[in-house]
C-alpha positions in Angstrom: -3.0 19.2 8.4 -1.3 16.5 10.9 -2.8 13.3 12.0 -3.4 12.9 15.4 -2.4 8.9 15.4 -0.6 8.7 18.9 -4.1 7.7 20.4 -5.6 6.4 17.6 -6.9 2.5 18.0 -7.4 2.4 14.6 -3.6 3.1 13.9 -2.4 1.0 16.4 -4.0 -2.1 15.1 -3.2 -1.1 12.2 0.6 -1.1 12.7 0.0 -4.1 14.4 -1.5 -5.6 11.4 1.9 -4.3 9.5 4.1 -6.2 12.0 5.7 -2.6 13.1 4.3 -3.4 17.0 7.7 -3.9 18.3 8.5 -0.7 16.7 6.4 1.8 18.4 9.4 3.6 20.5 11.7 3.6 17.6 12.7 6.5 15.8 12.6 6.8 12.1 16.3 6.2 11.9 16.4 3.4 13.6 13.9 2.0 11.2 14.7 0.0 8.0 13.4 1.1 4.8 11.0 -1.3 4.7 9.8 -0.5 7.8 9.5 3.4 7.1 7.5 2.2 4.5 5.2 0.4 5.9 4.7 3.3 8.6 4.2 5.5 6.1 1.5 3.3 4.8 -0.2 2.7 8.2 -0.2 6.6 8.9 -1.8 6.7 5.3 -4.5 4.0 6.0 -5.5 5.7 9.7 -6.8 9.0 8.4 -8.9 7.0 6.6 -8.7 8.3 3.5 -11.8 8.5 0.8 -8.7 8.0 -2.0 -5.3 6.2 -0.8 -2.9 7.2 -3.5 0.0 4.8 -3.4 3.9 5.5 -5.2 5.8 2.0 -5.3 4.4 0.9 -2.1 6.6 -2.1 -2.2 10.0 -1.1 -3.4 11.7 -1.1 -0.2 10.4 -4.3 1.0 11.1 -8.1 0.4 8.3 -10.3 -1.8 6.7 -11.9 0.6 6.2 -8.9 3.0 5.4 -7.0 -0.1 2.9 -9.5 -1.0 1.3 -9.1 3.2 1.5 -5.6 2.5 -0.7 -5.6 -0.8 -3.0 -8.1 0.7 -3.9 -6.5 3.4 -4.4 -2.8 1.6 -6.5 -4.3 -0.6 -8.6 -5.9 2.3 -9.1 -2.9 3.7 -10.3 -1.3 0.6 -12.8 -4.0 0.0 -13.9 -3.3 3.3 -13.5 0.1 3.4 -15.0 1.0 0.3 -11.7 3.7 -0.6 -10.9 4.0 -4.1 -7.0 3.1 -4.3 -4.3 4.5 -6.9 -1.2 2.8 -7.9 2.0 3.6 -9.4 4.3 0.7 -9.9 7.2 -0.2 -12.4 6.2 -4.1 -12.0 3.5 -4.8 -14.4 2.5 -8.2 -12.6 1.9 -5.7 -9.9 -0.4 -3.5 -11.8 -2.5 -6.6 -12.5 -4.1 -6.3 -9.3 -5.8 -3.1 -10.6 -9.1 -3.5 -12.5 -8.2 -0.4 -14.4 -4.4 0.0 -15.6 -2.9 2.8 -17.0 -0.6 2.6 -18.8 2.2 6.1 -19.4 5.5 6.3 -20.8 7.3 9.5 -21.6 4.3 11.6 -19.6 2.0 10.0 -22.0 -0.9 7.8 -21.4 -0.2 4.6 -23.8 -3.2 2.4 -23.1 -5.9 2.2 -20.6 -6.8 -0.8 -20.0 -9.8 -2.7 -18.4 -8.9 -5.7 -16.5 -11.7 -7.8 -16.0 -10.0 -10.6 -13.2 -7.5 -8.2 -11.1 -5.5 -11.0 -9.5 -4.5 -11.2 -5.9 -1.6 -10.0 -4.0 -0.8 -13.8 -3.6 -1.3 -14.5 -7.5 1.0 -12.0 -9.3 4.2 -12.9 -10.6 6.7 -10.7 -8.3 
C-alpha cells in the first residue's frame, strides 16, 4: 500500500528538515544518490512507522550530512517513541544502538548491550 505524501505536512517538513526543499519538482533522476536517499528516508519517516527499519542509511551520503541525517532520525525516535533497526558495515556507527548485533556469515556472533549509545555527533565516521 502507497503513501499518500503529496499533501502530507508532516512529509513536507520533513523533507524540509532533510534539506531536499529545493527538490520538490525534481525527478528521481535528476536527484543525487544522496539525495534519493534521504527521500527515501523522509517517505519512510511520514508514514510514521511503529518500526523504521533502516539498510545503510548513510552510504550514499557525505559525513557530515550523514551525521544530520542520524541526528535527526534519532530525534524523531526519541520523540516519536518508534523502535529503529540498523544495518550498517561501520561499527562506530552501530554504537549509536543500545543493542548491537553482531552477524557474520548469516550468523549472529555477539549481541551486545551498550549501555552509553553515543550520538550521531560522537561516533568516529
Amino acid at each position: 500500500m502507497g503513501a499518500d505524501l503529496a499533501n502530507n505536512h508532516d512529509f513536507l517538513q520533513i523533507i524540509e528538515d532533510l534539506g531536499l526543499g529545493d527538490k520538490l519538482d525534481k525527478y528521481p533522476s535528476e536527484l543525487s544518490g544522496g539525495e534519493q536517499q534521504r527521500v527515501s528516508i523522509a517517505r519512510a519517516l511520514a508514514k510514521k512507522p511503529e518500526i523504521l527499519f533502516l539498510d545503510e542509511p548513510t552510504g550514499a551520503l557525505d559525513e557530515e550530512t550523514g551525521r544530520k541525517i542520524l541526528d535527526y532520525i534519532w530525534k524523531l525516535k526519541e520523540k516519536l517513541g518508534f523502535t529503529l533497526i540498523m544495518v550498517t558495515h561501520n561499527q562506530n556507527i552501530a554504537d549509536m544502538g543500545r543493542t548491537i548485533i553482531r552477524v557474520n556469515s548469516g550468523k549472529i556472533t555477539q549481541v551486545v548491550t551498550n549501555d552509553q549509545p553515543q550520538t550521531a555527533y560522537e561516533v568516529g565516521w
